[in-house]
N, C-alpha and C positions, 0 to 999 in steps of 0.2 A: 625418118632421119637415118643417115647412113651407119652402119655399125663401127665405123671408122672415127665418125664423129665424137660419138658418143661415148670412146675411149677417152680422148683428147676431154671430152669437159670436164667428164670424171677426174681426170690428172690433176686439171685446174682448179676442182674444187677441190680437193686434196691438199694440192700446196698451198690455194689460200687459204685453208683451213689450220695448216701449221706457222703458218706468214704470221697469224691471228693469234695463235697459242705462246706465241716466244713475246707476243706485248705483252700479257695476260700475268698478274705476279701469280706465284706456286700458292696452295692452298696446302701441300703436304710441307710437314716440319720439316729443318734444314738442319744440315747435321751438325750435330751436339758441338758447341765452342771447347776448346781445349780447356783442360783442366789448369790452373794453378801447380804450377810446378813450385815457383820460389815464394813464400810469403812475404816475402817483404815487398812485394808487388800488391798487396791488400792494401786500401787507404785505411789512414787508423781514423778518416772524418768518419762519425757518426759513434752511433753501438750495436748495430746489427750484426748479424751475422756477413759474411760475404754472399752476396747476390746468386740465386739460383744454385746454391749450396746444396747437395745431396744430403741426406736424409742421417744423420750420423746414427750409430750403430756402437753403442758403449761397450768394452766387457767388465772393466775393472773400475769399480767405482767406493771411493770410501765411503768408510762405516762411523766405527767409533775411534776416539783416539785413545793412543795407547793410558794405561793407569799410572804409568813413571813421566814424568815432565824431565825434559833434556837442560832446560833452562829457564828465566824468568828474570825480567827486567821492567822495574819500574819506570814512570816519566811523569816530568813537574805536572802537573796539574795545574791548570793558568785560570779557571773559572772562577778564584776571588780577585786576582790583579788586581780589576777594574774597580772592585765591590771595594776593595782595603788598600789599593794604592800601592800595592808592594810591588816587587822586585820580580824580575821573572828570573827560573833559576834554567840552564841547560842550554840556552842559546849561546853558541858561539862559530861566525860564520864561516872564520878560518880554518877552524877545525873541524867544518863541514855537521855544524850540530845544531837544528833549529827546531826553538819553541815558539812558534811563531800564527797559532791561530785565532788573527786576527786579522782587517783590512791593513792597508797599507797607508802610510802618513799619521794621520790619527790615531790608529790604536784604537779606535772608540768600538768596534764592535766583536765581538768576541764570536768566533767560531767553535760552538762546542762537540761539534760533529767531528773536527777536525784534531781535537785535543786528546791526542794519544796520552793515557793515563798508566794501561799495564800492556806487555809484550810477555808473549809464553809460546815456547816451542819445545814439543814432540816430536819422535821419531820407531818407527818400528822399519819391515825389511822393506815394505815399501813403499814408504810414507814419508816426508817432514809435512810436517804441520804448523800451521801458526795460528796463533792468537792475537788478535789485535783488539784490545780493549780501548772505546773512547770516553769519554765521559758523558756525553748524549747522540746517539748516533741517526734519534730519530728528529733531530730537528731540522725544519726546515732551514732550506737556505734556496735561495736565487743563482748559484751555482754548482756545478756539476762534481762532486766529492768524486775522486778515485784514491783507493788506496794500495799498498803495496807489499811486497817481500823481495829484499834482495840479500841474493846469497853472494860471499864468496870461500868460493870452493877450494881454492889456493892457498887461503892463509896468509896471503901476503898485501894486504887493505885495500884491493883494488875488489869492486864486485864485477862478478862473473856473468848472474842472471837476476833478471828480475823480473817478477809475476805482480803486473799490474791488474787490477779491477774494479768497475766502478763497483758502486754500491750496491749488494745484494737487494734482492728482493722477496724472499723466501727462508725457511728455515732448513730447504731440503737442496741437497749438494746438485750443484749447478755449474755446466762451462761457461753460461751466459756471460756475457761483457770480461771473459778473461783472456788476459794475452798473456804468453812467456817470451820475454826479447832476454835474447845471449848478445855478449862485449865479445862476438869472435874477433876481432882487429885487436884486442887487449890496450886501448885505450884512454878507459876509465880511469879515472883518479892521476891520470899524466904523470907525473915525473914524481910526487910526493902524493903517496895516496892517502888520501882521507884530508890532506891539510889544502890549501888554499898554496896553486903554485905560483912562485914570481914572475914565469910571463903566460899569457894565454892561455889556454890546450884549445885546440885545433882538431879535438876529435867529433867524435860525431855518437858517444856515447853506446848505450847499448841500441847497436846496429840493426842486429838480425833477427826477425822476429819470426819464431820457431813454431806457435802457437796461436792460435788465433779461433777461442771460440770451439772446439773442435775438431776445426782444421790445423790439417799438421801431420805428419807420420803417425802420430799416437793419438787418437782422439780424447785418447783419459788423461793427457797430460797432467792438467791443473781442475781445481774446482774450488769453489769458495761457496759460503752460503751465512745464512746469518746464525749467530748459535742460538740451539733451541734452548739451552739454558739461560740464556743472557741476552736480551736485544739488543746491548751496546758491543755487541762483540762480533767480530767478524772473523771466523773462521775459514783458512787457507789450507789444500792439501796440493802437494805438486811431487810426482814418480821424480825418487831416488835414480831409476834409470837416467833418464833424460840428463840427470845435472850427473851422471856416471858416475854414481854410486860412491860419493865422495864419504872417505871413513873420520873426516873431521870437517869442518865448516867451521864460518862465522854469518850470522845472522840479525839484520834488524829489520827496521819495522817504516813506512811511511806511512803518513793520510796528507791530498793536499787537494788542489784545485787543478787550475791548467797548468801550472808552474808543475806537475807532478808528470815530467816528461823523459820517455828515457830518451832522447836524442840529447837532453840539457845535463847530464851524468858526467864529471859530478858537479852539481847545482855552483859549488864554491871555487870552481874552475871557470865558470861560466859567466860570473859578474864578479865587479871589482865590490869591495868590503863599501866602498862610497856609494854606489848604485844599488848594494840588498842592506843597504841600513843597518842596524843592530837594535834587538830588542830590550837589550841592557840600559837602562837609562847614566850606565856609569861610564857607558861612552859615548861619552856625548859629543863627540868627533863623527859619529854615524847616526848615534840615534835620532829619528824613530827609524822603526823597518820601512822600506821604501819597497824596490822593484820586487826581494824577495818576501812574499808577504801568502797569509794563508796557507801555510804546510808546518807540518811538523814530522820528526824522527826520533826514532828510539839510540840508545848506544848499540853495539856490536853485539850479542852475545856469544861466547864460545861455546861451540858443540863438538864432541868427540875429543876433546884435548884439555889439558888444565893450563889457560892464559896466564904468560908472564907480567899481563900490564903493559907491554910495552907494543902491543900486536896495535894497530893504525883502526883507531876510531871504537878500541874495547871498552865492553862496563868495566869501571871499577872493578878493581883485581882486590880481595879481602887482605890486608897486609895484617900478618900479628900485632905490632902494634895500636891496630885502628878497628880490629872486626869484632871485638868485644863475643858476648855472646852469642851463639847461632841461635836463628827462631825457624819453628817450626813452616814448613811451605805452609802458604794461606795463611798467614798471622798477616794482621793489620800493623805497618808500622806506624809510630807516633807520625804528631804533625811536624813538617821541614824536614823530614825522612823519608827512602825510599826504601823500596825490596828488592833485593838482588838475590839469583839463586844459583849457583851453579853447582853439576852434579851432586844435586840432589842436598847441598848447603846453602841457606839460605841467611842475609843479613840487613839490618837496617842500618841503610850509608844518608850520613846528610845530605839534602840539598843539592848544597853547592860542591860538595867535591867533585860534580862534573863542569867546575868550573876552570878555565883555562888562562893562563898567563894574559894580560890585556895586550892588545894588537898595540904595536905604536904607529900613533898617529900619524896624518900624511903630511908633508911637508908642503906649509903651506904656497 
């Protein structure tokens, strides 16, 4: 064969050799998918983490909580209702306040998981803390408990942020299944916050979701775990930075089900008083509870400032004439009483004084 030729097949087998290589898929890795820039691009289905999530890398992770409590706030306890046929005290859905863990329509099954009993929040330089006490947190149920903290940082009864999570599963501090969503659009609570507004809102609740798990500018943002002292108690810590370092707040408490959504904020903006029922059997124009049904909330507490009472969705302000004796923090109040504690004074309020003018009825 001529040396001429023998050029030429060479070539040929060459290029069909690369012809062959470009059908063939790559067996070497393809370059890394772009990062997550905006979290609100994270779907909130499921409770994993985000997919193919890099390796988080903690530095600052709580301990203990401070030995001074900032505040503390009782809630009905609804576990006799059912047993003695009473009254339920603290729902009321215009004023955005609901005792309400149980199904919807009937009434007949009592959610004890979900029955917030005591709220307590802490604070040191870089910490708030919260307490969420239920009356049974380890009971089963057939759906998915998440619970909550929402702050507002303003003062003025709209909330700010709110750090949702499902339920722990450990007693050792965890970012697992927690998210922190901010109300940057400042649409919360519409035009009368905390009360039930006369038309719509139209917002889209707490929007932007800052935290997710780890992911986020600050991996330490939030943590929750169960307390090691208490099994019914689910312990919250979430960085003073983040919510920037606010030198007063107000703070309460959720537990609910899927209704426990920050896009639906605030819940009593978001259904007419006909569509979430009332769990008060003394209005019997709504009751029973209907669409809003299995969640419950705590009132407001005031941190860093002494409440006038009149601040959008506050505990009980102690008035001289009504606050009697102060009792020591951690006293048991009697039965049809709750504890209230602010800076570091503590009182047992009836019942019902977070009970609210009745809604008038709808025109039939």
């Amino acid at each position: 064969m001529k040396h001429g030729n023998i050029k030429t097949m060479l070539s040929l087998m060459v290029l069909g050799a690369a012809i062959l290589a470009c059908g063939i898929p790559s067996t070497e890795p393809g370059p890394a998918e772009a990062p997550i820039d905006d979290l609100q691009e994270i779907s909130d289905e499921g409770g994993g983490a985000p997919p193919d999530a890099p390796s988080i890398q903690h530095e600052v992770i709580p301990v203990d909580f401070p030995s001074s409590q900032s505040g503390q706030a009782g809630d009905f306890d609804s576990s006799k209702v059912l047993e003695n046929n009473s009254l339920i005290g603290g729902d009321r859905f215009t004023f955005n306040r609901f005792e309400r863990p149980f199904n919807a329509n009937t009434m007949d099954v009592y959610f004890s998981q979900l029955d917030i009993v005591n709220t307590q929040v802490y604070q040191d330089d870089t910490w708030v803390y919260g307490k969420l006490t239920l009356k049974e947190l380890g009971a089963s149920s057939s759906q998915n408990e998440k619970y909550a903290l929402e702050l507002d940082v303003t003062v003025n009864g709209k909330g700010d942020w709110f750090i949702l999570t499902n339920k722990p599963e450990s007693t050792e501090w965890t970012v697992t299944g927690v998210k922190v969503y901010q109300d940057a659009n400042r649409d919360v609570g519409g035009e009368l916050p905390a009360l039930t507004d006369k038309n719509p809102v139209q917002g889209d609740g707490f929007e932007t979701l800052i935290f997710d798990q780890g992911q986020g500018d600050d991996p330490d943002t939030a943590w929750v775990r169960i307390s090691p002292n208490d099994p019914n108690t689910i312990e919250f810590a979430v960085k003073k930075s983040v919510l920037g370092n606010p030198a007063k707040f107000m703070i309460n408490m959720w537990a609910g089900t899927s209704l426990l959504d920050p896009a639906l904020f605030d819940i009593n903006d978001r259904f007419t008083h006909e569509q979430a029922g009332a769990a008060d059997k003394g209005l019997e124009f709504f009751y029973p509870i209907k669409e809003v049904a299995e969640i419950d909330n705590s009132c407001r507490m005031a941190v860093g400032f002494q409440p006038t009472g009149n601040e959008a969705g506050i505990c009980p302000v102690p008035q001289k004439e009504q606050q009697g004796a102060p009792v020591p923090p951690g006293t048991s109040c009697p039965p049809g009483t709750f504890l209230f504690c602010n800076n570091g004074v503590c009182f047992c309020f009836p019942i019902f004084i977070i009970e609210f003018p009745t809604p008038i009825p709808p025109v039939p």
